[in-house]
Wavefront OBJ file of the C-alpha trace (Angstrom):
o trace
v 103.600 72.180 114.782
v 99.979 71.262 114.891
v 98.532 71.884 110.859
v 95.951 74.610 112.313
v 98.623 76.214 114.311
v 100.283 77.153 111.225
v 96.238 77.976 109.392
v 95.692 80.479 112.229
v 98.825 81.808 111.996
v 98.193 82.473 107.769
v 94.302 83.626 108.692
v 95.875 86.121 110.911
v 98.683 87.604 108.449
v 95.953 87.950 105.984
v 93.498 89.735 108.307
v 96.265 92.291 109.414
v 97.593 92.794 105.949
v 94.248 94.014 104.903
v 93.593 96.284 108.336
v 96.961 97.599 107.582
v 96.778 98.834 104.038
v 93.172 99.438 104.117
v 92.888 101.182 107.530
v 95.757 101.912 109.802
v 98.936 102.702 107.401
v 96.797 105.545 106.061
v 95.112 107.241 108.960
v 98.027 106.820 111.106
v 100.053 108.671 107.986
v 97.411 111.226 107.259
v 96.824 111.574 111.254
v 96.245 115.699 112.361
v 96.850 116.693 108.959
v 93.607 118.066 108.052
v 94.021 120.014 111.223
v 97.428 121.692 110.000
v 95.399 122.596 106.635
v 92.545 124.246 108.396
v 94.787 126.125 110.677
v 96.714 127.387 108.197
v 100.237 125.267 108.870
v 100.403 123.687 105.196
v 104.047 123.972 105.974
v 103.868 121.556 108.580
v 102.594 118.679 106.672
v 105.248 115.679 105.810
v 105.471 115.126 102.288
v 105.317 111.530 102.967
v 101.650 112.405 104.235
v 100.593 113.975 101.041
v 102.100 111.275 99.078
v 100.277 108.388 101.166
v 96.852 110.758 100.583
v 97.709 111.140 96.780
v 98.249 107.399 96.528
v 94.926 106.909 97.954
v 93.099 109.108 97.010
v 93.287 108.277 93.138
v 90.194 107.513 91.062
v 88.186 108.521 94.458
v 84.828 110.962 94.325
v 85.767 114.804 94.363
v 83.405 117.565 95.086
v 82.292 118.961 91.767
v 84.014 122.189 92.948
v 87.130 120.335 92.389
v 89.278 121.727 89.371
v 89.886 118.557 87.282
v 93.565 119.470 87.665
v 94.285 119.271 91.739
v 92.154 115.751 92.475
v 94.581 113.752 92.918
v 97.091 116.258 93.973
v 97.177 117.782 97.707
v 99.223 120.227 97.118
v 96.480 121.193 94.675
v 93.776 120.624 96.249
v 95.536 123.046 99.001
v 95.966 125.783 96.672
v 92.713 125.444 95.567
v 90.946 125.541 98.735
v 89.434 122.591 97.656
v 87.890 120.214 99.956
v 89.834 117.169 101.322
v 88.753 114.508 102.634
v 90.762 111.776 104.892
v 93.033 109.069 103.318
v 91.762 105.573 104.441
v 89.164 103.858 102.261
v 85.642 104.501 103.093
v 83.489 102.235 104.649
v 80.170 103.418 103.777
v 78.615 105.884 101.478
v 75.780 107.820 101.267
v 74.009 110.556 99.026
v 71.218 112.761 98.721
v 69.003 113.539 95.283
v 66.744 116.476 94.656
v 64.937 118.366 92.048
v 67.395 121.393 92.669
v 70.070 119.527 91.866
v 70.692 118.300 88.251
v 72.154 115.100 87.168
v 74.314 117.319 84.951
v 76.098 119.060 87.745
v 75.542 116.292 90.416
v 75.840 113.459 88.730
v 76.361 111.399 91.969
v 73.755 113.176 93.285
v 75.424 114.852 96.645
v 77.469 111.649 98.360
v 79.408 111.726 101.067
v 81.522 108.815 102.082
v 82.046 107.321 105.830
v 85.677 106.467 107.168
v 87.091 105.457 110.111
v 88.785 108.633 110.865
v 86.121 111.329 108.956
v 84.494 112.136 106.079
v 84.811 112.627 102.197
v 82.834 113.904 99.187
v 80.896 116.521 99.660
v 80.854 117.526 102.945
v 80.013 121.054 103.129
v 77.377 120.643 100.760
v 75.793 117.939 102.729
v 76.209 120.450 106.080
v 74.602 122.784 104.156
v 71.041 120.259 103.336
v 71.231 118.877 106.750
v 71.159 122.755 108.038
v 67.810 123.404 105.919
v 66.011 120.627 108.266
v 67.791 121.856 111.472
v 70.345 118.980 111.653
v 74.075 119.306 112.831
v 76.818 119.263 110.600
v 78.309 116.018 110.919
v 81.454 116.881 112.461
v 79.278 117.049 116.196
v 79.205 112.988 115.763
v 81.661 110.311 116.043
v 84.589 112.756 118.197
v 85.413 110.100 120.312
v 85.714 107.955 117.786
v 87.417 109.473 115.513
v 90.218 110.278 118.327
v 90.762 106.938 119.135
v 90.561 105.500 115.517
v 94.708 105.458 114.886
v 95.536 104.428 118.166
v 92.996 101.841 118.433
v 93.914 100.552 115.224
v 97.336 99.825 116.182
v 96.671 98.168 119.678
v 94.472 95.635 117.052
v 97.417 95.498 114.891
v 99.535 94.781 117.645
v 96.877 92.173 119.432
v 97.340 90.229 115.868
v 100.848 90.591 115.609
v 100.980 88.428 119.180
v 98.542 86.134 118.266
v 100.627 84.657 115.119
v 103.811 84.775 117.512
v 101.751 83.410 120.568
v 99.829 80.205 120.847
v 97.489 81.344 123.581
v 94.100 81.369 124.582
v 93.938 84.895 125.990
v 95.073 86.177 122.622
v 93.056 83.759 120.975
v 89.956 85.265 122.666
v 91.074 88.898 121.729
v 91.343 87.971 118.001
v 86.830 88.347 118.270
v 87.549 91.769 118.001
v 88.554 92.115 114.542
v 85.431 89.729 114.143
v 83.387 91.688 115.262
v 84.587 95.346 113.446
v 81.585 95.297 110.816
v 79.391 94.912 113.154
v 80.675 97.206 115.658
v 80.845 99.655 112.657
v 77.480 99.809 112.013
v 76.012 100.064 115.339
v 77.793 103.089 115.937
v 77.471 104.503 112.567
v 73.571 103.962 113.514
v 73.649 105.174 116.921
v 74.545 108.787 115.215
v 72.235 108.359 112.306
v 69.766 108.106 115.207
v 71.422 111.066 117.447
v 71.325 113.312 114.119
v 67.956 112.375 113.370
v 67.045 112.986 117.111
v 68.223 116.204 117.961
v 66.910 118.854 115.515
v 66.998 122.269 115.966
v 64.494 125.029 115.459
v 66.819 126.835 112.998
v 65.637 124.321 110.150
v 63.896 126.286 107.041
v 62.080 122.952 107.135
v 60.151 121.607 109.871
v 59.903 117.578 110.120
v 59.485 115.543 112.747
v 62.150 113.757 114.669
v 62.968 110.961 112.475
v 65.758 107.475 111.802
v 67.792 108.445 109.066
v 68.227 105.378 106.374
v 70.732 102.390 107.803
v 71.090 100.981 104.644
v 69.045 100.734 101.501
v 67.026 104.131 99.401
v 64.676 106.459 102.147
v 63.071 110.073 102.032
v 63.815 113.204 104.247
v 61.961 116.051 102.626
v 62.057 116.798 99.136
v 65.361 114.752 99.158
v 65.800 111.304 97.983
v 68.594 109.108 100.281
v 70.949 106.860 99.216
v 72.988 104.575 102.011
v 75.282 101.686 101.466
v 78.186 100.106 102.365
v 81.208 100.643 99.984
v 84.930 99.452 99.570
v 85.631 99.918 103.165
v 83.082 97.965 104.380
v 83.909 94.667 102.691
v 87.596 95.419 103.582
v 86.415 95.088 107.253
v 84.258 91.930 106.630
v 87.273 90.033 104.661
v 89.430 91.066 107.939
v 86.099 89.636 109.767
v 85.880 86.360 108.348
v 89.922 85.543 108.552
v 90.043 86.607 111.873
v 87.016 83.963 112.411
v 88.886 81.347 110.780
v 92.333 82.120 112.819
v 90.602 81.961 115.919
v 88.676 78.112 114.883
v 91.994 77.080 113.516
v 93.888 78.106 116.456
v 91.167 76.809 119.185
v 91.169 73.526 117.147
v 95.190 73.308 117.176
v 94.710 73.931 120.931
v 92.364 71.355 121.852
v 93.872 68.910 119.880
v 97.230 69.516 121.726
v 96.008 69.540 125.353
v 94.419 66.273 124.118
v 97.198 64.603 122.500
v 99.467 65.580 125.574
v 96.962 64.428 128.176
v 96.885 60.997 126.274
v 100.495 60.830 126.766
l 1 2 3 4 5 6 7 8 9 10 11 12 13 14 15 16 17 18 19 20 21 22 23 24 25 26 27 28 29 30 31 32 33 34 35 36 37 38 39 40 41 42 43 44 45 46 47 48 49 50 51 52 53 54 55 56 57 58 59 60 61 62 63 64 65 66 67 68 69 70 71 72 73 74 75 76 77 78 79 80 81 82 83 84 85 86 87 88 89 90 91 92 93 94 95 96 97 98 99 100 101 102 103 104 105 106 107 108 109 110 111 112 113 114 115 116 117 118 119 120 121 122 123 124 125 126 127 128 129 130 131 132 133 134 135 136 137 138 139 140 141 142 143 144 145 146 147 148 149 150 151 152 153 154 155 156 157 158 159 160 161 162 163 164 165 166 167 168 169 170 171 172 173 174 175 176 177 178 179 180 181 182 183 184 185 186 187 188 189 190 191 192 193 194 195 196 197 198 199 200 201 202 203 204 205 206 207 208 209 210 211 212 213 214 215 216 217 218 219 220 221 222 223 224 225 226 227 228 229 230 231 232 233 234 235 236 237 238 239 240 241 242 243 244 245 246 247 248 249 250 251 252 253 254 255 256 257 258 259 260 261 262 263 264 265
């Protein structure tokens, strides 16, 4: 076996280890169960979901609402009528500052975090700001998306899987998507920054102008100071990024090298 065979092959393992515990194990686990929770059918939920969320969940932001007790407990969280966010990691994170909000209580300020799959952090409070300039709660963005996320996830997964079995140059080809999922990320998650920021309503206690909510880096919407970034998430998808990068060069190097070597003799 050509050297880079076997590179591409390691490159590839790597990236899909990293998709798998960062990304698909958990949504795929934690898939329709915030939909049980909200419809009332707690008793429908696996255990083995709550204990992939509990596992992932530990250490992560709560809503200040949050008794100390239930945060890293679903069942908890549950009974508390807390709120719950999804169980992947987050990709990227943003939060809001204002005068009528204290560091004492907020010391975060009011973040909310970005996933694949939905949200985390505090949501409802968020829903609550964006309502005061006439703004959607952010469950009207990203359906599609959201939908898909699991099940696209594991046709990746699987597109990987091939590509360290198979030494081919259609596979090789497909292994630019995983390339290309922090990029892909953020264009979408600034199409609906745009839509959001597009589509106000007249209900707003505030009136401002159609606007481009903050990409990345510190902005101003109001009286509120914005905070957006990329967090853990984020640099999980650019590490799957750059190993997919070098599995495809290693590969398309093993395969050139062949055809040569085989022409030659």
């Amino acid at each position: 076996m050509h050297p880079s065979f076997l590179k591409a092959k390691i490159f590839a393992f790597l990236a899909l280890v990293i998709l798998t515990v960062s990304f698909t194990f958990p949504m795929v686990a934690f898939h329709g169960v915030l939909n049980k929770i909200n419809q009332d059918k707690v008793d429908q939920v696996a255990p083995f979901s709550k204990a992939v969320w509990n596992l992932y969940n530990k250490g992560r932001y709560k809503s200040v609402a949050t008794p100390k007790e239930a945060r890293n407990n679903l069942d908890k969280m549950i009974d508390t009528s807390s709120e719950i966010g999804v169980a992947s990691l987050p990709i990227w994170a943003v939060s809001l500052e204002a005068p009528n909000y204290p560091k004492e209580a907020f010391p975060q300020g009011i973040p909310v975090y970005f996933h694949f799959d939905g949200y985390s952090g505090e949501v409802h409070e968020m829903d609550t700001i964006n309502h005061y300039v006439g703004m959607d709660p952010m469950w009207r963005g990203g359906h599609f998306e959201r939908a898909i996320g699991p099940y696209a996830l594991l046709a990746l997964s699987l597109v990987m899987i091939l590509f360290i079995i198979y030494d081919n140059k259609f596979l090789n080809l497909l292994m630019l998507i995983p390339v290309s999922l922090p990029f892909l990320f953020v264009a979408d998650y600034s199409y609906w920054l745009y839509w959001f920021g597009h589509n106000l309503h007249d209900w707003g206690a505030f009136k401002i102008k159609p606007f481009m909510p903050t990409v990345f880096g510190d902005g101003k919407i109001a009286q509120f100071t914005t905070h957006s970034y990329p967090t853990i998430g984020f640099y999980a998808l650019v590490a799957i990024s750059i190993f997919s990068l070098l599995a495809f060069f290693a590969k398309q190097k093993a395969m050139n090298e062949t055809q040569e070597e085989n022409k030659s003799n």
